[in-house]
N, C-alpha and C positions, 0 to 999 in steps of 0.2 A: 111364364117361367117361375110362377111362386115367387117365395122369398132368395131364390138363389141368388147370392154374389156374384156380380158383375164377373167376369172371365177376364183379368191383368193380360196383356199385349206378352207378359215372358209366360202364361199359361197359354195362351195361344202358340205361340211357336213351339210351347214344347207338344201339345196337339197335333199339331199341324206339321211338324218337323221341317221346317222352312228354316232361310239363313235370317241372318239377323237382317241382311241388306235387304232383301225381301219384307223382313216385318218392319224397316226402317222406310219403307216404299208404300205400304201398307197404312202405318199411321200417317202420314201427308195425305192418304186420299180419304181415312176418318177425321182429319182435322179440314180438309176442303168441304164433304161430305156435311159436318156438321155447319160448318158456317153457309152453306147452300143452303139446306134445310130448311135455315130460317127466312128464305126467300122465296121456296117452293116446296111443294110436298112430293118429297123422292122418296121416304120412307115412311113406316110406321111413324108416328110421332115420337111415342116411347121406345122405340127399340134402339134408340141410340144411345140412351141410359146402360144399356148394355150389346156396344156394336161389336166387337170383338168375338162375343159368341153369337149373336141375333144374324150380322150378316159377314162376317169375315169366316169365321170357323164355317158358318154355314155354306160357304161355298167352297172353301179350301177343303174341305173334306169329300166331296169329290175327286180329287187329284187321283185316288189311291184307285179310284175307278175308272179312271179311263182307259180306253182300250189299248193293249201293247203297242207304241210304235204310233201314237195317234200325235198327231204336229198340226192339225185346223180342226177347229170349233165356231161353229154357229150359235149364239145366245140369242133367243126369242123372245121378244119384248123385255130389253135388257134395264128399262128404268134406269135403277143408279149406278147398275153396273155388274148386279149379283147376280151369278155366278161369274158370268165371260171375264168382265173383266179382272176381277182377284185372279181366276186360271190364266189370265194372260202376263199379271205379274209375274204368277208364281213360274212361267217358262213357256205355256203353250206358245208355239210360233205363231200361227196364224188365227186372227179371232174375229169373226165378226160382229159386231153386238147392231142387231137391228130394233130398232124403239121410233116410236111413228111418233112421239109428243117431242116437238122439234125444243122445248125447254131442257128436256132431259136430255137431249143430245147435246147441248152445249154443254152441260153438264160435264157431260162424260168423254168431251174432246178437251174439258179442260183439265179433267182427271188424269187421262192418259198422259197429258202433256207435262200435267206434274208429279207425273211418276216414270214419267221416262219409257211409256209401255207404248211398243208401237199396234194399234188394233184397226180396223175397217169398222167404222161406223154410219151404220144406213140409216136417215132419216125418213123412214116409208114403213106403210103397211106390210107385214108379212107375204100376206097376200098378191098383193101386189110385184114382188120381185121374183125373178126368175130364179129357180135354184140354181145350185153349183156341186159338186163333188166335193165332202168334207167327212172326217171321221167322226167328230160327234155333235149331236145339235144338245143343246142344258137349257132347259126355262125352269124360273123358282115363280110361282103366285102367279101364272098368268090366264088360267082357264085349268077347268075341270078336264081329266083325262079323253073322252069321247068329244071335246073341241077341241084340246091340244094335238091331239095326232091329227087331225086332217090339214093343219097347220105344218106339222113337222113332214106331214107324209112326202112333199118332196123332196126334202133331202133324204132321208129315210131310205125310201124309195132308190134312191143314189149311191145306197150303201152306206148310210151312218148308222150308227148306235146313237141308243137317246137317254140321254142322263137327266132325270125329271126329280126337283124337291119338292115333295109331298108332303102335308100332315095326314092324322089321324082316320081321315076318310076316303086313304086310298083304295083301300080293298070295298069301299062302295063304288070306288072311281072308276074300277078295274070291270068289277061285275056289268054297270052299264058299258063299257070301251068293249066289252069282249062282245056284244052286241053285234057291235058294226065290222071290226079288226081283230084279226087274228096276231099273234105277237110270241116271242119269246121273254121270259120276264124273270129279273134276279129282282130282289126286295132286299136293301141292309138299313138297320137301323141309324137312325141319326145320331148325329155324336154331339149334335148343337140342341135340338128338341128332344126330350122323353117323347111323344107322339109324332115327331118325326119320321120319315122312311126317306132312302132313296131310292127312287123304278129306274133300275137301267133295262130300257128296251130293246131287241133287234129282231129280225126277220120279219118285220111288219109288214102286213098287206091287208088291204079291205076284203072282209069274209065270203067266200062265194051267197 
């Protein structure tokens, strides 16, 4: 991020346009977030020097994309929690964050619980669980796009939209993905990375 100035908690809200009770929800789960940290590696090391833009802006700013009328979200290898959980502060009803490293999940049953969010946390493989009918599935850092869609394709496939945080080398990511899958694709920039995007996906199916 260069030399930029860490992102203030009242820069964030004004970003993000959340209530204060929300960014008062928020900082407890960067102050648990941090003091974890030092126990386990949930994040970048440094990105917590600047969490506020690195991973709260970064996933609050999805919100503005989710689909009309959308109430359940699937997060795909949700680690410390980024996206699912910040979207499930910020209102989405129903959220399931699935993360197989049974460390992070304690993690993030004790986040929830000290932010008051109620979410579905699966300790398993992706792979491994049966889908379900949900509006949209969101992973941030978890696999290049031609691995993540065969991941996401059962919900997809279900009828979700797919909200993917990208950097720099999405339009390499796309070129290999369009290989295998066919897709419909919006591209916005990020508001937390200069080299950021975010892929919202839909009508996906593998190419004849």
């Amino acid at each position: 991020m260069g030399s930029q100035a860490p992102l203030t908690i009242q820069e964030f809200q004004r970003l993000s346009n959340v209530s204060r009770e929300t960014c008062d929800r928020l900082a407890v789960y960067l102050a648990l977030l941090s003091r974890w940290q030092k126990r386990i590696n949930l994040v970048g090391g440094r990105s917590l020097e600047d969490g506020w833009r690195r991973h709260f802006l970064d996933s609050a700013q999805l919100w503005p994309h989710l689909p009309r009328g959308a109430t359940s979200l699937v997060d795909l290898g949700s680690g410390a929690g980024f996206p699912g959980l910040v979207l499930g502060i910020m209102g989405v009803a129903e959220v399931h964050l699935i993360e197989s490293d049974s460390r992070k999940c304690a993690f993030l049953r004790e986040a929830a619980r000290e932010t008051g969010t109620a979410v579905t946390i699966h300790t398993a493989r992706i792979e491994d669980l049966t889908p379900w009918p949900v509006d949209i599935v969101t992973a941030r850092a978890l696999a290049p796009l031609d691995r993540l869609l065969p991941m996401a394709y059962p919900f997809l496939d279900l009828g979700a939209e797919g909200l993917f945080l990208k950097g720099k080398g999405v339009f390499e990511e796309l070129t290999a993905a369009e290989k295998s899958w066919m897709m419909t694709i919006a591209t916005f920039s990020s508001q937390s990375d200069p080299d950021g995007v975010i892929l919202h996906v839909k009508n996906v199916h593998p190419a004849e």
